[in-house]
C-alpha positions in Angstrom: -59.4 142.5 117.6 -61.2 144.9 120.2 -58.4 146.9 120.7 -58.5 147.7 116.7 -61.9 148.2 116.8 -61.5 151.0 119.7 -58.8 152.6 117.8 -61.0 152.7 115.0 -63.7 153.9 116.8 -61.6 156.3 118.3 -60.5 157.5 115.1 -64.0 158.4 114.0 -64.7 160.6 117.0 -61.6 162.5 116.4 -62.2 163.0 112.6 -66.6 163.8 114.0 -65.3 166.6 116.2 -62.9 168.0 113.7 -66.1 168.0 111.4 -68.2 168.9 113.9 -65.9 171.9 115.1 -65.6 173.5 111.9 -69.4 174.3 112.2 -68.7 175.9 116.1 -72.8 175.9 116.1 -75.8 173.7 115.1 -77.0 176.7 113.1 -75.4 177.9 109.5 -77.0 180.8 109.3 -75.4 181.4 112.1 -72.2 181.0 111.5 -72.3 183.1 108.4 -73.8 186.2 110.4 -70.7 185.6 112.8 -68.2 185.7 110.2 -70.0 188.9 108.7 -69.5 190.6 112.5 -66.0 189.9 112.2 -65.5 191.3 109.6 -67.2 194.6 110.1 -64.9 194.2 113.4 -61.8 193.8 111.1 -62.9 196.5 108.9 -63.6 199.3 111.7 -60.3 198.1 113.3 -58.4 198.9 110.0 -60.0 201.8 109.5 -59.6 203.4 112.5 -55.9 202.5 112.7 -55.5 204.2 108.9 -57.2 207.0 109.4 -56.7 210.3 111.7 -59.8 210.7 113.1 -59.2 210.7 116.6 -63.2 210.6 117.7 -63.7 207.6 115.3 -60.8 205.9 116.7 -62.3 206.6 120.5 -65.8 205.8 119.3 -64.7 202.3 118.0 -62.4 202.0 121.0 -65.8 202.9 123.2 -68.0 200.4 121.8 -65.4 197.4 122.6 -64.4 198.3 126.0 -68.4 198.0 126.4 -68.1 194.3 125.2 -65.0 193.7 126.8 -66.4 194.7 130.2 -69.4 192.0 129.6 -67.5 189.3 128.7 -63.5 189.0 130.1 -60.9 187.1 128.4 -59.1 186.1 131.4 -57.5 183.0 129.6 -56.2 185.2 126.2 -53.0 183.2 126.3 -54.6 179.5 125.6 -57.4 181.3 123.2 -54.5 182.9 121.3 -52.5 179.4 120.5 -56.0 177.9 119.6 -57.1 180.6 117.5 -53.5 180.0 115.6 -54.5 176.0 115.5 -57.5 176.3 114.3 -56.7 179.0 111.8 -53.6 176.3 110.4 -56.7 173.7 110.7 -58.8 175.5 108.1 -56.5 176.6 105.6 -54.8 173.6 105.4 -57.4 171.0 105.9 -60.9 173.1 105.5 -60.2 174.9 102.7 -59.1 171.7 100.1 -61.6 169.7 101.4 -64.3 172.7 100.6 -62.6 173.5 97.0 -62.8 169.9 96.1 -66.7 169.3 97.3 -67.5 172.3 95.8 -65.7 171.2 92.5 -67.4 167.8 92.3 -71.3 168.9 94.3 -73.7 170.8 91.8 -74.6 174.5 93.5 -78.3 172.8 93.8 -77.5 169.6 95.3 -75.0 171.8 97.7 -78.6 174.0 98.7 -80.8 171.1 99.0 -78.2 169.3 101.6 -78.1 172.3 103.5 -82.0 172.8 103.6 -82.6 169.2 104.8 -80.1 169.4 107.5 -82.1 172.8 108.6 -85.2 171.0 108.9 -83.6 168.3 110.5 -82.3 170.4 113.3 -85.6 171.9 113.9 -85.8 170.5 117.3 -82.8 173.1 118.5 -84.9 176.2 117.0 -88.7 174.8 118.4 -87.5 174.4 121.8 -85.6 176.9 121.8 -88.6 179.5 121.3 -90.6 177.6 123.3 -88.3 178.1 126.5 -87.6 181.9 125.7 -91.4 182.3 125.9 -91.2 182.9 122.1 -94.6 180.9 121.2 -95.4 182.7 118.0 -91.9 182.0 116.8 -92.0 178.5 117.9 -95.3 178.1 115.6 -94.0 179.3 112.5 -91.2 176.5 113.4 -93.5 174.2 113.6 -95.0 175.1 110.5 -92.3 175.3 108.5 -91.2 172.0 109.4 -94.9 170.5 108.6 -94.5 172.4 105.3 -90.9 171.3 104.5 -90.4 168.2 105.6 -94.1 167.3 103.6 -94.4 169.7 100.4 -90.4 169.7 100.3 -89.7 166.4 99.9 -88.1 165.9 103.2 -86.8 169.4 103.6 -84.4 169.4 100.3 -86.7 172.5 98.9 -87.5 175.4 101.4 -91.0 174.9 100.0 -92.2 177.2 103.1 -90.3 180.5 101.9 -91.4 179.9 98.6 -95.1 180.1 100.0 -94.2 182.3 102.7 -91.4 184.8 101.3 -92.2 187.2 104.4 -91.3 184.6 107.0 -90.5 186.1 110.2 -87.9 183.9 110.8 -84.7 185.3 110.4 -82.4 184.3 113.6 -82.1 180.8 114.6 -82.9 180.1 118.4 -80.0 178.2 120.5 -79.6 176.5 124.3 -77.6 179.5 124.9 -80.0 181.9 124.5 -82.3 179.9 126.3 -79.5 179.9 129.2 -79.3 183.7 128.6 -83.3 184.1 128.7 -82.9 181.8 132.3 -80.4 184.6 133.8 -76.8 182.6 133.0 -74.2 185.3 132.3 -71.6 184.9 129.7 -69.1 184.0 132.3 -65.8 184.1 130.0 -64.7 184.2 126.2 -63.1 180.8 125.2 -61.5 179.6 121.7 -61.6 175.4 121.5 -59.9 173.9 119.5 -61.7 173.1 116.5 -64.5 174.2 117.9 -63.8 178.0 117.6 -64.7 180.9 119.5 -67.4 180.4 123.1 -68.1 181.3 125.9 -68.6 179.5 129.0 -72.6 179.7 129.0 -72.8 179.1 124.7 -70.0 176.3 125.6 -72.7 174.6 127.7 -75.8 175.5 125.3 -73.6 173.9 122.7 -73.9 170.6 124.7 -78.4 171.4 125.0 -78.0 171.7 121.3 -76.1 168.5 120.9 -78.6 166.8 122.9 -81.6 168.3 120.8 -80.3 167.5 117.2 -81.5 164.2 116.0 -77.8 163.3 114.6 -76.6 163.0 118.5 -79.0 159.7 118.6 -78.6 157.7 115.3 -77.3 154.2 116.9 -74.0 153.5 114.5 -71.0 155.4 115.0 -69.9 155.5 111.1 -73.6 156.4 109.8 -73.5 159.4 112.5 -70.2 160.1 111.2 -70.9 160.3 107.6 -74.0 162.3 108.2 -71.8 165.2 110.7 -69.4 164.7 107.5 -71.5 165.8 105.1 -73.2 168.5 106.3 -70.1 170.3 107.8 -68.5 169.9 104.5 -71.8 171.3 102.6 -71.4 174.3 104.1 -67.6 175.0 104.7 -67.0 177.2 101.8 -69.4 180.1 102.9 -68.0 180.0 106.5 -64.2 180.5 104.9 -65.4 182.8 102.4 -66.5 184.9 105.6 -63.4 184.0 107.7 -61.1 184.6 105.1 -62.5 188.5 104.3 -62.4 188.9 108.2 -58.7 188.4 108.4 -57.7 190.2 105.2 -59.5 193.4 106.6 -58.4 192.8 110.2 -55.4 194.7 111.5 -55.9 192.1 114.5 -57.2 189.1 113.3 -57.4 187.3 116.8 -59.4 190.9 118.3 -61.7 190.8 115.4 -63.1 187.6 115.4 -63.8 187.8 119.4 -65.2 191.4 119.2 -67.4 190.3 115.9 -68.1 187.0 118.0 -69.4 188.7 121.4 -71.5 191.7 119.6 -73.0 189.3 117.1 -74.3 187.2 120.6 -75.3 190.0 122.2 -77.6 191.0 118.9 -79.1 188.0 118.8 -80.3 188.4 122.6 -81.4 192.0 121.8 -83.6 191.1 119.3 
């Protein structure tokens, strides 16, 4: 009877890090910025490969040696037969499961999932201000999670925007930045399976952010499950609406997604 039980158990960590991994990060916002990257990668790759502008084609060529230089790919082989896993992952699992939650979950319910889950993480973002020396950010934080998770019933209404439609906060704060802000470099670029495109220091943020989201510590296994369930699935369909445009416009779809991948990083430390 134990031996069933770890199998089962065992099943429900696979299926969590599938769910898990389609998200790559705590933060959707995030994720949807990333995909946009790509995909002005993918775009200026096609373009300059259509076109005979030589400058163009050396400018573009300029600006990603500049990333490559920061962050190496030393192990391109492995990332290459992940990146075609996880790309057979998503349209064959990801996308029918998003199609068939969008079909059946109201656009309203779908946004009010997604804004609770946003407060809930709030954790991830506070301390991640706080550590970057960030304290005005980390007080709007705060305040927006007073606001929400009070006047927003629990954070389903982003009651706070409403109130404060100039809020400053516009990039969500992650244990890799904070490792960035401390002097980590990016060490190397890394794809994981299901997990999606890293590197080694946002590989070990990933595992600060784990530790600072609220989901790591409910008790039961299937509860914890079911709530990792639900918010990946909430918010598949705008990360494949922005994964799919990055591979139609991508010449190289593999190139794209880690050039769109490091600069989008790199903004979010710039600004």
């Amino acid at each position: 009877m134990k031996f069933f039980i770890n199998i089962r158990q065992l099943s429900g960590l696979v299926l969590v890090l599938f769910l898990a991994g389609c998200t790559s990060h705590v933060s959707k916002t995030a994720q949807f910025e990333l995909s946009t990257m790509a995909v002005a990668a993918g775009s200026t790759n096609q373009s300059d490969n259509q076109t005979d502008n030589q400058a163009d084609s050396d400018d573009y060529e300029d600006e990603y040696a500049d990333l490559d230089s920061q962050v190496a790919d030393p192990l391109e082989s492995w990332n290459r037969v992940m990146f075609a896993f996880n790309d057979v992952t998503y349209r064959f699992i990801a996308k029918p499961i998003s199609k068939g939650y969008d079909f059946i979950v109201p656009s309203p319910v779908r946004t009010g999932i997604k804004n609770f889950f946003y407060n809930l993480t709030f954790p991830v973002r506070f301390v991640g201000n706080f550590l970057q020396g960030k304290g005005t950010n980390a007080g709007f934080e705060f305040t927006q999670f007073l606001v929400n998770s009070t006047f927003g019933i629990g954070g389903l209404i982003d009651f706070y925007q409403r109130v404060e439609p100039d809020n400053p906060l516009k990039d969500d704060e992650d244990f890799g930045q904070v490792l960035a802000h401390m002097g980590l470099g990016d060490g190397f670029y890394i794809v994981w399976p299901l997990l999606g495109p890293s590197t080694a220091r946002n590989t070990l943020g990933m595992i600060g952010d784990a530790l600072l989201n609220p989901v790591t510590y409910i008790s039961h296994w299937k509860p914890r499950l079911a709530t990792v369930g639900i918010n990946t699935v909430n918010g598949l369909s705008e990360r494949l609406r922005g994964y799919d445009a990055m591979k139609k416009n991508a010449i190289e779809p593999y190139s794209a997604l880690r050039d769109g991948y490091i600069q989008f990083r790199k903004g979010k430390l710039e600004r």
